[in-house]
VEXSEKE-612270 format. One line per 5 residues: number of its first residue (from 1); for each residue x, y, z of C-alpha. Coordinates in pm, 1 decimal, padded with zeros to 6 digits. Each point is the difference from the previous one (the first is absolute). Layout:
NUM = X/Y/Z; ... .
This chain:
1 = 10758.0/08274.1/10179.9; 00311.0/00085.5/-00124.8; 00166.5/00303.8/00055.5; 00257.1/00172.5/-00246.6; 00293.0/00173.1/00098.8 .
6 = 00292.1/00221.8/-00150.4; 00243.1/-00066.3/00276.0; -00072.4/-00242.2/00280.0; 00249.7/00098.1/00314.6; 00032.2/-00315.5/00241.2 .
11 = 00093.3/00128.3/00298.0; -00060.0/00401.5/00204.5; 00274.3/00008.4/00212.3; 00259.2/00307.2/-00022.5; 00039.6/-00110.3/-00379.2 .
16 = -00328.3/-00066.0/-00103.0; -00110.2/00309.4/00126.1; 00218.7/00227.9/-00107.7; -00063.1/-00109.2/-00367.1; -00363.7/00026.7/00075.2 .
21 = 00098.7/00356.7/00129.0; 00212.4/00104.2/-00327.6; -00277.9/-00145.4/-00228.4; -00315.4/00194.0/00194.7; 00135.9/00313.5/-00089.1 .
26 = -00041.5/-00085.4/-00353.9; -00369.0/00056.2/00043.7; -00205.4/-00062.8/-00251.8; 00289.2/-00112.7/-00211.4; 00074.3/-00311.4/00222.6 .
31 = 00024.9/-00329.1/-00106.5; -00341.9/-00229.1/00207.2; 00230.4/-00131.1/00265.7; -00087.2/-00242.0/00235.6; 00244.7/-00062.5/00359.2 .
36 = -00078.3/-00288.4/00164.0; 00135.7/-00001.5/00415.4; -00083.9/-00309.2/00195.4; 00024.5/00194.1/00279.2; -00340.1/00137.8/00186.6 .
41 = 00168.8/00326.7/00155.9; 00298.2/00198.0/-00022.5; 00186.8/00053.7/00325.1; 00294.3/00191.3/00169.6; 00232.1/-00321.1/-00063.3 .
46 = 00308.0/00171.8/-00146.0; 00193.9/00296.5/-00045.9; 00240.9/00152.2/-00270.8; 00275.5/00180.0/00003.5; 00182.0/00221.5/-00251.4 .
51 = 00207.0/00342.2/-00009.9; -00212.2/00270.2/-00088.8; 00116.3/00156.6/-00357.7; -00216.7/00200.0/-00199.4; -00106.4/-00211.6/-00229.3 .
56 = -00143.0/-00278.3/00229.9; -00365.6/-00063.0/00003.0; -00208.0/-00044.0/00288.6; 00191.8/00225.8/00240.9; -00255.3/00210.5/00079.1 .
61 = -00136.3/-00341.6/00239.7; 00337.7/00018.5/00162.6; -00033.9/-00000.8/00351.0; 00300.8/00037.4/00146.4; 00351.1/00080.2/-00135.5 .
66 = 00359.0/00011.6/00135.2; 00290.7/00244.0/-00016.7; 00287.5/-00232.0/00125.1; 00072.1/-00378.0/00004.4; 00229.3/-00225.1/00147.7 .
71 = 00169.1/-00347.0/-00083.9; 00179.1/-00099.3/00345.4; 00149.2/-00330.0/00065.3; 00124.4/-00101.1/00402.9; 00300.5/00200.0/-00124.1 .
76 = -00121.5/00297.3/-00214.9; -00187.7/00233.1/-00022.8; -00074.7/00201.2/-00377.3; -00246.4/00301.9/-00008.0; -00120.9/00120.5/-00318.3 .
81 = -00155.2/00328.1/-00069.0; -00291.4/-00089.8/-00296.8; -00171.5/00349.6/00100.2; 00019.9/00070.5/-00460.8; -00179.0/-00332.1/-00046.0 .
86 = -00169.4/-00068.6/00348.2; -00056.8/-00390.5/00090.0; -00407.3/-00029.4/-00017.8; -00227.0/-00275.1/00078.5; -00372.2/-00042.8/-00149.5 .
91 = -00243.8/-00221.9/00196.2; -00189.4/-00267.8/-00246.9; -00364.4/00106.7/00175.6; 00075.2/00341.3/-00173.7; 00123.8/-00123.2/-00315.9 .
96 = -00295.5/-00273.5/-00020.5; -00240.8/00262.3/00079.6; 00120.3/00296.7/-00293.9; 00006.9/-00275.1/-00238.9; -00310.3/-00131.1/00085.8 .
101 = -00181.9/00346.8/-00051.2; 00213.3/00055.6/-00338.0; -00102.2/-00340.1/-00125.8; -00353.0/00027.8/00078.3; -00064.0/00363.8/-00168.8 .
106 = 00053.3/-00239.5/-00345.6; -00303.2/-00209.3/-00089.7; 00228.6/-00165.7/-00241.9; 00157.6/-00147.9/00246.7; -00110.5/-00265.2/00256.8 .
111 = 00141.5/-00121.1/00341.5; -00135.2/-00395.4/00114.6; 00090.3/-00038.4/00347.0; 00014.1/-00336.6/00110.7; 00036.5/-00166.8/-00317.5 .
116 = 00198.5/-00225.3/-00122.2; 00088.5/-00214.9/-00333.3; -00133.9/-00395.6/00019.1; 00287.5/-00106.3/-00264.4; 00314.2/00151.6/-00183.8 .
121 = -00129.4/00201.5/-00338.3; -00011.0/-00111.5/-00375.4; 00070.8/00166.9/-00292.2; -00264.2/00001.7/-00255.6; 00027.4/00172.8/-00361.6 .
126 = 00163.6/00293.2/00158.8; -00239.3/00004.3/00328.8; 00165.5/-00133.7/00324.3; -00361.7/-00232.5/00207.2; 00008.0/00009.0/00327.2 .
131 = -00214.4/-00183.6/00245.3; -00068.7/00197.2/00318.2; -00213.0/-00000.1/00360.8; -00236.2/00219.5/-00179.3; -00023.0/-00143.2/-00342.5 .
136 = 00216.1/-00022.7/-00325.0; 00159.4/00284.3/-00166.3; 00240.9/00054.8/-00288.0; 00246.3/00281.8/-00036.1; 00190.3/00114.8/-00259.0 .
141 = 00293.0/00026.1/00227.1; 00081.3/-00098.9/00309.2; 00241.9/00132.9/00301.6; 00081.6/-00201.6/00238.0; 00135.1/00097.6/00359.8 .
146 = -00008.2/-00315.4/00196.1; 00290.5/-00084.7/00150.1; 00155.5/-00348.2/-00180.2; 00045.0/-00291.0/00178.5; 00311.0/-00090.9/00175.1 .
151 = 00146.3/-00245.2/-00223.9; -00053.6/00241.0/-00266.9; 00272.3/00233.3/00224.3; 00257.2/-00263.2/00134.9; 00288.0/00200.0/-00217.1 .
156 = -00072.8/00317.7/00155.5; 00324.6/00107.9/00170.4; -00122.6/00141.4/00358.9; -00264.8/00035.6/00150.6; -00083.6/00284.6/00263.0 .
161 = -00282.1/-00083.1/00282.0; -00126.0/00227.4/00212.3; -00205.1/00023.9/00305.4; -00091.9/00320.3/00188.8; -00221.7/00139.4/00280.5 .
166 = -00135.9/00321.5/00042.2; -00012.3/00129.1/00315.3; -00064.4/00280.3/00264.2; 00113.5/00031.4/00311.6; -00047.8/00183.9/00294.9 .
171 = 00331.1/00198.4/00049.4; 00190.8/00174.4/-00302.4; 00266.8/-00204.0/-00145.3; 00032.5/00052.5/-00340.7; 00184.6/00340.0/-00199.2 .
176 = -00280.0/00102.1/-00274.7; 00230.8/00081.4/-00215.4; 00187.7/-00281.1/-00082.8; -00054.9/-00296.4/-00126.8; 00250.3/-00312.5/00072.6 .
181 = 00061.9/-00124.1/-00362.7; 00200.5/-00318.0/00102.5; 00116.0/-00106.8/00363.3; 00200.6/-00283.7/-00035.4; -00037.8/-00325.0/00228.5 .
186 = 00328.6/-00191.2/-00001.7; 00151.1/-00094.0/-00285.6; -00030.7/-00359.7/-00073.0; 00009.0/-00297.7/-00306.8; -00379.1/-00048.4/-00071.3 .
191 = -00118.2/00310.5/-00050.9; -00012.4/00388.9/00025.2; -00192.0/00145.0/00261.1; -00129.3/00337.1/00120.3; -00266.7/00245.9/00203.1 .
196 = -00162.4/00223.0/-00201.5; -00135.3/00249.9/00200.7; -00276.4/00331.0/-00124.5; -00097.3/00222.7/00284.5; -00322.0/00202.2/-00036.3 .
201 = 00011.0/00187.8/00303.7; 00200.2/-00101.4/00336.7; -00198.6/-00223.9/00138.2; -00115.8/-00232.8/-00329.9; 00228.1/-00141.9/-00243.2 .
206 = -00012.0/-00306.2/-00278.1; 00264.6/-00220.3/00098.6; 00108.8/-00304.1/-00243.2; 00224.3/-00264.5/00003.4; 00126.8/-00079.7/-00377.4 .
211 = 00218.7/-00254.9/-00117.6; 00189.2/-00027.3/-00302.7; 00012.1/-00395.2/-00080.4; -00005.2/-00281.9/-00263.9; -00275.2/-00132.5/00128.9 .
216 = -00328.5/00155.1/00112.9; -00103.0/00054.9/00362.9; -00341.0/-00024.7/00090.7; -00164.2/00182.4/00307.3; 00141.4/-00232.7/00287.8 .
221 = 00305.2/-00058.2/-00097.0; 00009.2/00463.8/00057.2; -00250.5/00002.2/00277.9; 00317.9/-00051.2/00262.4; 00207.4/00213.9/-00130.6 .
226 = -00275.7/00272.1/-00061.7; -00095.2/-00019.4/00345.5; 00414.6/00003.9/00140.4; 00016.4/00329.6/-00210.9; -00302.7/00180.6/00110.2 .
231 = 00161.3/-00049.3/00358.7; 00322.6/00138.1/-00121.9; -00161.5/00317.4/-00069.6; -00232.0/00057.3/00243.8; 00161.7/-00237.5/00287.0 .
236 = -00287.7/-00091.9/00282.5; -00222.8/00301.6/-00092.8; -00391.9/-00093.4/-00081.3; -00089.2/00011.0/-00333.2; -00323.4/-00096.3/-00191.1 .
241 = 00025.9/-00196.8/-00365.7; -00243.2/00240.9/-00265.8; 00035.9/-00219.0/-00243.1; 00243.9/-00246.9/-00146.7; 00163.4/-00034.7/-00387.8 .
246 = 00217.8/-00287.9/-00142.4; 00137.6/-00069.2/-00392.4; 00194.3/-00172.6/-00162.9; 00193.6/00142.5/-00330.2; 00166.3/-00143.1/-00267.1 .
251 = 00324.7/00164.1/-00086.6; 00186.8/-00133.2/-00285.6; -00293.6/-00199.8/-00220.1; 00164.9/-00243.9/-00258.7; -00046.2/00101.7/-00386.4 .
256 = -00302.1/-00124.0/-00118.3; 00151.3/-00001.3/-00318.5; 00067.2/-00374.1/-00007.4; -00253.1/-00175.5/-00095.5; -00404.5/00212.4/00021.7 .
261 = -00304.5/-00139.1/00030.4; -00257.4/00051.6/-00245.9; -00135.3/00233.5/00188.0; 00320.2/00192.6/00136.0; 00087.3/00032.1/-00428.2 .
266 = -00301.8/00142.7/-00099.0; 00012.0/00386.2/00006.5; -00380.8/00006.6/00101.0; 00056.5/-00151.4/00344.1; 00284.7/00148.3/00223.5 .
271 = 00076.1/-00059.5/00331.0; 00046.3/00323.9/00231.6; 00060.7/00034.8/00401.2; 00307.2/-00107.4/00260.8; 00042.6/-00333.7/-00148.1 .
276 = 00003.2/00121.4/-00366.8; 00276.2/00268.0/00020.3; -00134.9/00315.0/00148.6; 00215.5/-00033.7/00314.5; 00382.4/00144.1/-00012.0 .
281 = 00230.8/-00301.3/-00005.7; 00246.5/00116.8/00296.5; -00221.6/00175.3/00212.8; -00374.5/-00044.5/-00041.3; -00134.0/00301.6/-00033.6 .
286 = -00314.5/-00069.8/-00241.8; -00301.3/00281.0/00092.8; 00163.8/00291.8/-00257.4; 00107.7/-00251.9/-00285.0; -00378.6/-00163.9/00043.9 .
291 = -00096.0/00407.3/-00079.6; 00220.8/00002.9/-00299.5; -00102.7/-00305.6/-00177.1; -00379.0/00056.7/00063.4; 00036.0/00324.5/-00180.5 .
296 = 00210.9/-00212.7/-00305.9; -00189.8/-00258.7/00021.5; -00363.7/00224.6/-00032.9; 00148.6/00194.4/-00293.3; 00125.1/-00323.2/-00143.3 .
301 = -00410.5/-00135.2/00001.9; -00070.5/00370.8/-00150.2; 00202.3/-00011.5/-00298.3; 00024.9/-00380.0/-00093.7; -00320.2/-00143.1/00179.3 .
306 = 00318.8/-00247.8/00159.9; 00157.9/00055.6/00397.7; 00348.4/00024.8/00058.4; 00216.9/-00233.1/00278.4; 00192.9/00195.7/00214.3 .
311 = 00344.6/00124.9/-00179.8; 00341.4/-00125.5/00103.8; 00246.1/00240.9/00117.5; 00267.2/00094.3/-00197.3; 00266.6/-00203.8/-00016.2 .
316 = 00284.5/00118.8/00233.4; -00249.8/00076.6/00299.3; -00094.6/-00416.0/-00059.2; 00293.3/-00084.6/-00022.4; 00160.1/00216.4/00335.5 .
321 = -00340.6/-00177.4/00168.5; 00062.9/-00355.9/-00121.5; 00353.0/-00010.4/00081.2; -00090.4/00182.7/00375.7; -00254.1/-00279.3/00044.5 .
326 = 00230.7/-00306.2/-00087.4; 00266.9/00161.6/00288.0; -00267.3/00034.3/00265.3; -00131.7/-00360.6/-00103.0; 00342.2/-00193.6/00033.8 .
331 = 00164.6/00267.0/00267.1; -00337.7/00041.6/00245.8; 00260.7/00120.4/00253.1; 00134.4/00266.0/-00236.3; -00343.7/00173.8/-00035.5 .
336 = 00030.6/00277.4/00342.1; 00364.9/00073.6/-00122.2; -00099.6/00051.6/-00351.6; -00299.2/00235.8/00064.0; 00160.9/00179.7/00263.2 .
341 = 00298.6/00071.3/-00213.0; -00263.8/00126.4/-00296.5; -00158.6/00239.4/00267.6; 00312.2/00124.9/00164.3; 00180.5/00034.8/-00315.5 .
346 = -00208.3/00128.9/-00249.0; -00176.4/00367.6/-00020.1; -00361.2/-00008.3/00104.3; -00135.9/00165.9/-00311.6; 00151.5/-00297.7/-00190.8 .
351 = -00043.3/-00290.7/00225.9; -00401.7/00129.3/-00019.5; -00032.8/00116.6/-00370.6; 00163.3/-00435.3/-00061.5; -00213.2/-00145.3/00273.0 .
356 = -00348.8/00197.8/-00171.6; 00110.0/-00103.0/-00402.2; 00129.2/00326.4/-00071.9; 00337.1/-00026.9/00022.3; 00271.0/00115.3/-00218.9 .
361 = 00336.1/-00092.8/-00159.9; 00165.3/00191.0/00232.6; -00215.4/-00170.9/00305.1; 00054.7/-00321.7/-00122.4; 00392.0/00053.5/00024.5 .
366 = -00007.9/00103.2/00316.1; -00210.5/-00250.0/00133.0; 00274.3/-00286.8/-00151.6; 00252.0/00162.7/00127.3; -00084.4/-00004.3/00365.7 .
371 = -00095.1/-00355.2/-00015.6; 00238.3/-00213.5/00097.5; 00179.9/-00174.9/-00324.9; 00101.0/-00356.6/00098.0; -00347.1/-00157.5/00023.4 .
376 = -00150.6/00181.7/-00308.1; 00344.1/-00091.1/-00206.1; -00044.9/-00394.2/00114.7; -00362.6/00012.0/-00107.3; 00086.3/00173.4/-00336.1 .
381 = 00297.2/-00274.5/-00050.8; -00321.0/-00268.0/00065.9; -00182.8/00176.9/-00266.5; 00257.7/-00001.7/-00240.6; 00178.0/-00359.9/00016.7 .
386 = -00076.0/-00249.0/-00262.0; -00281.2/-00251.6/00046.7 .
C-alpha cells in the first residue's frame, strides 16, 4: 500500500521538528505531513544556547540563564555584563518533549520512529517515490535534514568539534552566574581551542572543550583534553559524569551554487539542518535561526504548497564572517588574540546584538574596528588579486 503525502520531512531532529511544530499549529489547515526519524527515542544528548531577546521561541523551556560571562586567556581576564539579553541554555529532553506534544495534537501529521529510507527518492510527474522500512510513499515535497556526507563538505572553511561532560560534584566550585564563553588553551598553528564552561548551580556545570579547525575532530582526539580541563576547574575534587554531549559544526559551507543536483535544483526538494545552512558561519550558533526558518519555511508550504531552504544572510554580515573564517583558518594562532580583542574592545550590547544576527551598522563598525587590521587587510588583498 502506498501512502500519499503533501510534504515528506526526512529527518526529526531540532529541524525536523520544529517545522513539524510551525506546521501543527496550522490545524486543520495543514498540509498531510509525514517525518520520518530513524531514531527509536529522543534523549538528553545536547544542549542549546542563545541570548534571550523577546522574540525568541522556546524560552519558556529555558532552564537556566546567565547575567555575566567571561572570555579569559592565561593572561586575561574580560567580564561582560549580558543581564538586558541574559545568556540561556535549553536542554534537548525539553525541547524534544514540547514538540513532541505540539506535533502529536495534529492528526495531519505523523511521526515514524525508527524508520528509515531503503534508497535515495525519484521524481515522478510531479510526485517525489520513496522506498522506506515501512513501505513506499510519495510526497509532493520533500525536506530533507540529514546531514550530507563528508565529501559533499570538504570546502567548508572550519570546522568546530566539541566534547563536553556534565557534571556534579561534591563541594561548590562553580559561580551560577556566569558562564565562561571562551577560555583559551595556548595559542598554537593547528587550531583554536577553548573551555566552554555553563554552571547551573555551584556544584554542577557543562564543561566543553571546542576547537576551531580545518579539519574535524572526532571524540578521542577531545577526550584528553576534555578530561585535562575538567581538572583545571575542579582540581582533585570528586565529581560524577551526568551525562556526556559531543558535535561537530560546519562553519563556512561552500556555495552550492556550482553545479546542483537534480534534486538540490528542484524547488520541491530542499535541504534544511547544520549541514544545509542553518548554522552561523563564524560562530555556530544554529537553535534560534532553526526557529526562524521553520516558521518561513511553514508559511512558505501555506501559501505556495513549496518549502523554503534556509535564507542567506545579508551580504555584509557574510562577508565580515567569511573573511573572519579565512584569518582563523590560515592564522590558527591568531584566533585567542582576535576574540579577546573583540570582547575587550567592543561594547557588550554590540558584541551580543552581532554575535545573535541582530546587529547593526553601527555594531558592525565597531566590531572592525577593534579587530586587528593586518590579517583581515592580507586576506582581503588574497581576495582581490587576479587569478
Amino acid at each position: 500500500m502506498q501512502i500519499d503525502l503533501d510534504l515528506l520531512i526526512i529527518g526529526a531532529g531540532c529541524a525536523g521538528l520544529s517545522l513539524g511544530v510551525q506546521l501543527a499549529k496550522m490545524r486543520e489547515k495543514a498540509p498531510k505531513v509525514l517525518l520520518l526519524e530513524q531514531r527509536t527515542v529522543y534523549e538528553n544528548d545536547r544542549t542549546w544556547c542563545f541570548w534571550g531577546q523577546q522574540e525568541n521561541v522556546y524560552s519558556d523551556l529555558v532552564n537556566h540563564q546567565w547575567s555575566k560571562l567571561a572570555v579569559q586567556s592565561k593572561k586575561e581576564k574580560i567580564s561582560l555584563d549580558c543581564s538586558f539579553a541574559p545568556y540561556q541554555i535549553l536542554p534537548s529532553n525539553r525541547f524534544y518533549e514540547k514538540a513532541l506534544q505540539s506535533i502529536g495534537l495534529n492528526p495531519l501529521l505523523d511521526l515514524r520512529m525508527g524508520s528509515a529510507l531503503l534508497k535515495e527518492p525519484e521524481l515522478h510527474q510531479g510526485w517525489w517515490y520513496f522506498e522506506t522500512s515501512f513501505g513506499q510513499l510519495r510526497a509532493k515535497s520533500v525536506v530533507d535534514t540529514r546531514p550530507k556526507a563528508w565529501h559533499d563538505l570538504k570546502d567548508t572553511k572550519l570546522w568546530q568539534s566539541f566534547l563536553g561532560y556534565e557534571i556534579e560534584c561534591d563541594q561548590a566550585r562553580f559561580d551560577p552566574n556566569t558562564a565562561v564563553l571562551m577560555d583559551f588553551c595556548k595559542a598554537n598553528s593547528e587550531f583554536v581551542g577553548f573551555n566552554y564552561v555553563l554552571p547551573q548551580s555551584e556544584k554542577r556545570a557543562l564543561i566543553e572543550f571546542t576547537i576551531f579547525a580545518r579539519q574535524p575532530y572526532v571524540q578521542d582526539d577531545l577526550m584528553g583534553r576534555l578530561d585535562e580541563s575538567v581538572t583545571q576547574y575542579i582540581g582533585s575534587k570528586s565529581y560524577k559524569i551526568l551525562r556526556k554531549e559531543s558535535g561537530i559544526i560546519p562553519m563556512g559551507l561552500a556555495s552550492d551554487d556550482a553545479s546542483p543536483s537534480s534534486i538540490d535544483s528542484h524547488p520541491s526538494y530542499i535541504h534544511a539542518g547544520l549541514t544545509a545552512g542553518a548554522a552561523r558561519p563564524a560562530t555556530g550558533y544554529a537553535f534560534q535561526r532553526i526557529q526562524n526558518w521553520a516558521i518561513q519555511c511553514a508559511n512558505s508550504l501555506s501559501k505556495y504548497g513549496l518549502p523554503t531552504a534556509h535564507a542567506k544572510d545579508f551580504f555584509l554580515l557574510r562577508k565580515m564572517d567569511d573573511i573572519f573564517l579565512n584569518v582563523i583558518r590560515n592564522n590558527p594562532e591568531l584566533g585567542p588574540t582576535l576574540f579577546m580583542a573583540l570582547f575587550s574592545k567592543v561594547n557588550s550590547k554590540r558584541v551580543i546584538r552581532f554575535l545573535s544576527d541582530k546587529g547593526r551598522l553601527l555594531d558592525y563598525l565597531s566590531v572592525v574596528k577593534a579587530l586587528p587590521a593586518a590579517p583581515f587587510l592580507k586576506d582581503i588583498l588574497k581576495i582581490l588579486r587576479p587569478r
